[in-house]
C-alpha positions in Angstrom: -7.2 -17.2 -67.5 -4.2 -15.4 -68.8 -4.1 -12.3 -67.8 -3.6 -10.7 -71.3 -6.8 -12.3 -72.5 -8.7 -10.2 -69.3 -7.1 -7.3 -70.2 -8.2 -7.6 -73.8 -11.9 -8.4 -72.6 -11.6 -5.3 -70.2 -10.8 -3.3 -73.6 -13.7 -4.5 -75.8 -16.1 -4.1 -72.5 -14.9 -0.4 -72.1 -14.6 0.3 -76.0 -18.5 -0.9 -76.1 -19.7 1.2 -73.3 -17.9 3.9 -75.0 -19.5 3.6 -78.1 -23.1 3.1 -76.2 -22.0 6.8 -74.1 -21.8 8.0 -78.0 -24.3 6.9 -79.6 -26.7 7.8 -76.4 -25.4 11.4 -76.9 -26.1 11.3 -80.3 -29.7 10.3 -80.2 -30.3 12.5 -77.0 -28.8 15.4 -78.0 -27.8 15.8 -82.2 -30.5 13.2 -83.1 -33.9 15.8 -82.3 -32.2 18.5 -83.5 -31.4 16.7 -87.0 -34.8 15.7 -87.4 -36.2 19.1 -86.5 -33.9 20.6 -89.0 -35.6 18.2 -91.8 -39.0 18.2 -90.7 -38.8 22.3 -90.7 -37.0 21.7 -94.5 -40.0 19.4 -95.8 -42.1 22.4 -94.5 -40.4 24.9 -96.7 -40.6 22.3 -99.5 -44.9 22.5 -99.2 -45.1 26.1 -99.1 -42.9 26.5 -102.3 -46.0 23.5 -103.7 -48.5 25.2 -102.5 -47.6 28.7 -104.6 -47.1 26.1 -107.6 -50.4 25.4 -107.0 -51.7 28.8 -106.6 -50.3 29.5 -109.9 -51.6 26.8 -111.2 -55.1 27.6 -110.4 -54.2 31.2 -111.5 -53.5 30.5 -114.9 -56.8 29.0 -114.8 -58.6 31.6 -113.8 -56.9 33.7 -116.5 -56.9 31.3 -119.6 -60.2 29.8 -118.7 -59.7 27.0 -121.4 -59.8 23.4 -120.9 -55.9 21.9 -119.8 -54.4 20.3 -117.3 -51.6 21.1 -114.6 -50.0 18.7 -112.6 -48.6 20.1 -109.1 -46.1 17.7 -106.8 -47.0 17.1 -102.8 -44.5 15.9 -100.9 -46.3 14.2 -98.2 -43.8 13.6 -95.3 -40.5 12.9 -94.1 -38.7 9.5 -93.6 -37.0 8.2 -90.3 -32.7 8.6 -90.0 -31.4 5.1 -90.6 -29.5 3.4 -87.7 -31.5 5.4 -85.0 -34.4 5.6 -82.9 -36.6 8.4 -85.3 -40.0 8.7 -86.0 -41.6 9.3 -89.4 -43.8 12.6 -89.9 -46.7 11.8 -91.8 -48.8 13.8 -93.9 -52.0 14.0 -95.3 -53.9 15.7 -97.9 -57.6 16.5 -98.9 -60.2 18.3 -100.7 -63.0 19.7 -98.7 -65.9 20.7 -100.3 -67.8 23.4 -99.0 -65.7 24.5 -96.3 -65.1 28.0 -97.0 -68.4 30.6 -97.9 -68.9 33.7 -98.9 -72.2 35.3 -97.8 -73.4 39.0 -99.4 -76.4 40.7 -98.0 -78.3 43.8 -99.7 -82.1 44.6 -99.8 -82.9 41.9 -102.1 -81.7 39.4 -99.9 -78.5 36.7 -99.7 -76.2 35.6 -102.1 -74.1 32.9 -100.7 -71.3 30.7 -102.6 -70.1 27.4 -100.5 -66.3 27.2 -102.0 -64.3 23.8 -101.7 -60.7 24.5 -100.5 -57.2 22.3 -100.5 -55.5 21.4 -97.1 -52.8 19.7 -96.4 -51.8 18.6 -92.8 -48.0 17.7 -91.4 -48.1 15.4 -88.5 -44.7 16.4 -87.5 -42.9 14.5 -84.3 -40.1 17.3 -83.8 -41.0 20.6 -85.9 -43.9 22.3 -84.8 -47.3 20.5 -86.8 -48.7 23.0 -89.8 -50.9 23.2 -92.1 -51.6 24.8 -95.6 -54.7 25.1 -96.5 -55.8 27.0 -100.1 -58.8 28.3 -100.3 -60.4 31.1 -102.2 -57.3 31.5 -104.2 -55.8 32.1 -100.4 -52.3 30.3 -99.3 -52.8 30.1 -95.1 -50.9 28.5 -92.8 -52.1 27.3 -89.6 -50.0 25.8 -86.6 -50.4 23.7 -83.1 -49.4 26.7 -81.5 -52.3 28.8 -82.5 -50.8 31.2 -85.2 -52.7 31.8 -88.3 -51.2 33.9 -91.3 -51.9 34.3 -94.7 -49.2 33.4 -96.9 -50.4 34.5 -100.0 -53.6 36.8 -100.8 -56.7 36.5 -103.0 -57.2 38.3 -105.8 -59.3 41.0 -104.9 -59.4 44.9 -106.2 -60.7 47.8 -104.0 -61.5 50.9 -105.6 -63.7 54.0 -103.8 -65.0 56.7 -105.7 -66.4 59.6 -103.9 -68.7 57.9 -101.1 -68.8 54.4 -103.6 -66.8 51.3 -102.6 -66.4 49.1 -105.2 -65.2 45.5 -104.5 -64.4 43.3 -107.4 -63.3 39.7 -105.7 -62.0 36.2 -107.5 -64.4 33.8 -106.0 -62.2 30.0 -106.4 -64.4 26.8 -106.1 -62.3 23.7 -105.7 -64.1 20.3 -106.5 -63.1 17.0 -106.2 -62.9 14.8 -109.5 -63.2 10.9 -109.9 -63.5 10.6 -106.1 -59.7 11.2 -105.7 -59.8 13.3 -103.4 -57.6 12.7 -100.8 -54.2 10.7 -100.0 -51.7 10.4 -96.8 -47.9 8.8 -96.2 -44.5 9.8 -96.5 -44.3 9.7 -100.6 -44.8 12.3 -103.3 -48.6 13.0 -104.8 -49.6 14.8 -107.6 -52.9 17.4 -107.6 -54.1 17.5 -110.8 -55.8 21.2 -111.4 -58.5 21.6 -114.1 -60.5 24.5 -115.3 -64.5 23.8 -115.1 -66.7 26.5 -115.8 -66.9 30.4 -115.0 -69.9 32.9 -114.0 -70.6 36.0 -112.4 -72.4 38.3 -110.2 -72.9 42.2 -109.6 -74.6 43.1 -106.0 -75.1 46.6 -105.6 -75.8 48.4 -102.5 -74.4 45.6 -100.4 -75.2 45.8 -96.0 -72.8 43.1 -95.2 -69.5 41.0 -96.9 -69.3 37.7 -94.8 -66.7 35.4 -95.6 -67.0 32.3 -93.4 -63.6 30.1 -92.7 -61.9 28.1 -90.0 -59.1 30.5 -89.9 -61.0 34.0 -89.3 -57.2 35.7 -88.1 -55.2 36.1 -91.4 -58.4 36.6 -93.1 -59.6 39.6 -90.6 -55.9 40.9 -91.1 -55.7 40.7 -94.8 -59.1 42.7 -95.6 -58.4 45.3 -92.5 -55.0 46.2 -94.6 -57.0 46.1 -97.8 -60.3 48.2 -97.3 -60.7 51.7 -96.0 -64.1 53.4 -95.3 -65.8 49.8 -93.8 -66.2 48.5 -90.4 -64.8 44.9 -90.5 -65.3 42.5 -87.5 -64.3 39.0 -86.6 -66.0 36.3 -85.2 -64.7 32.5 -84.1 -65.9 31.5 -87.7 -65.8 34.6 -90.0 -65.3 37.9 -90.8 -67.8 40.6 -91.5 -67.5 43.9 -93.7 -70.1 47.0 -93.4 -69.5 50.1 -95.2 -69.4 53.1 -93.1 -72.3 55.1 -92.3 -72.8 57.5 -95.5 -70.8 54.7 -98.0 -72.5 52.6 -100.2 -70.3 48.8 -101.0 -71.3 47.4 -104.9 -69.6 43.9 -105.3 -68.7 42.0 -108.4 -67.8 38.4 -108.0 -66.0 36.4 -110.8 -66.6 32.8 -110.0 -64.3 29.9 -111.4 -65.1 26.0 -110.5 -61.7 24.2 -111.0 -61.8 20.9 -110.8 -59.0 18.8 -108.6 -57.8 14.7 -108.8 -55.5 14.0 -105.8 -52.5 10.8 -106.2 -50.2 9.2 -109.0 -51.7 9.1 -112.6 -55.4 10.5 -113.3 -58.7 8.7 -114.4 -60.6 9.6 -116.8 -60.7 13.2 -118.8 -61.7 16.3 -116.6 
């Protein structure tokens, strides 16, 4: 063989494993990193949906009148093109009866059984979260055990004297046309709806219970918000009792909105 053509083989041979070093680094090193970066951006892109939802609903529970608003989801995050990346899929869901609110006086119980919205990021690089609304409530929960409550329900404490008045937005979320849940990588739609509104006075109330799979931001929230009660947390709620010598009345505004998950809508809610 001439010996220019081995020297030009010896070339493309050391130009290719020099572009395979490369590209190695690159999906070692820059690769994870990239997709960390744009899982952890698609997770700031939910929250931001989420609060468009929580408005949503709140214009609901303000106007109650009969209209429709349509909230995006983006559901997950692609693979990088030309390398070895994995997809992060998500999914989301309406659970019914998953979140409860249970207020004890002399009488007896009044319980509510709320429906909430949760949305779950399988992600492969960013740590996995998930957003869950309920009870008018934005909380986010991740893999590595921390709980905290993005946004608030709407609740108004007032004492008088040795009264504790509680007036508390009670937010039931239920499922519509059995479109009620949907997964992948693509863009959804929740479709929000007002239904119906009631509510209740309680007067001379023992015990507030709200019962939830994320008792932490929940225990936080109404420790910062209430003075003159004993609040304690359990592995699946938190419990208020007034202090001895107080006396807890709570009003409860109720609002059933009803919720279609995925492109386009049947029927009229």
């Amino acid at each position: 063989m001439n010996r220019y053509g081995v020297v030009g083989v010896i070339e493309a041979v050391l130009l290719i494993g020099l572009f395979a070093v490369i590209l190695a680094t690159l999906q070692v090193t820059y690769i994870p990193e990239l997709m960390k970066s744009r899982e952890a951006e698609h997770m700031d892109t939910v929250m931001n949906q989420f609060f468009q939802l929580k408005m949503a609903v709140d214009m609901h529970t303000v106007s109650r009148s009969n209209f429709s608003i349509t909230v995006p989801l983006t559901l997950g995050s692609r693979e990088l093109p030309y390398f070895v990346t994995t997809r992060a899929i998500g999914s989301v869901s309406i659970i019914e009866n998953a979140f409860e609110i249970s207020v004890q006086n002399a009488t007896g119980y009044t319980n509510l059984s709320l429906g909430i919205i949760k949305y779950e990021a399988k992600n492969a690089y960013y740590v996995p979260q998930t957003y869950i609304f309920e009870n008018g409530a934005i909380v986010l929960s991740q893999d590595d055990g921390t709980d905290s409550l993005l946004s608030p329900p709407t609740i108004n404490v007032n004492s008088v004297a040795n009264l504790i008045n509680v007036n508390l937005l009670a937010v039931n979320i239920t499922g519509y046309a059995n479109r009620t849940s949907e997964s992948g990588v693509d863009t959804t739609y929740i479709r929000t709806n007002y239904s119906s509104y009631s509510s209740i006075d309680i007067s001379d109330v023992s015990n507030l219970t709200i019962f939830t799979s994320y008792p932490e931001p929940w225990f936080r929230f109404l420790n910062y918000t209430m003075d003159n009660v004993v609040i304690t947390k359990y592995a699946d709620r938190a419990q208020i009792r007034p202090k001895a010598g107080y006396q807890m009345n709570i009003h409860l505004d109720i609002v059933n909105i009803y919720v279609q998950i995925g492109r386009g809508w049947i029927g009229n809610i």
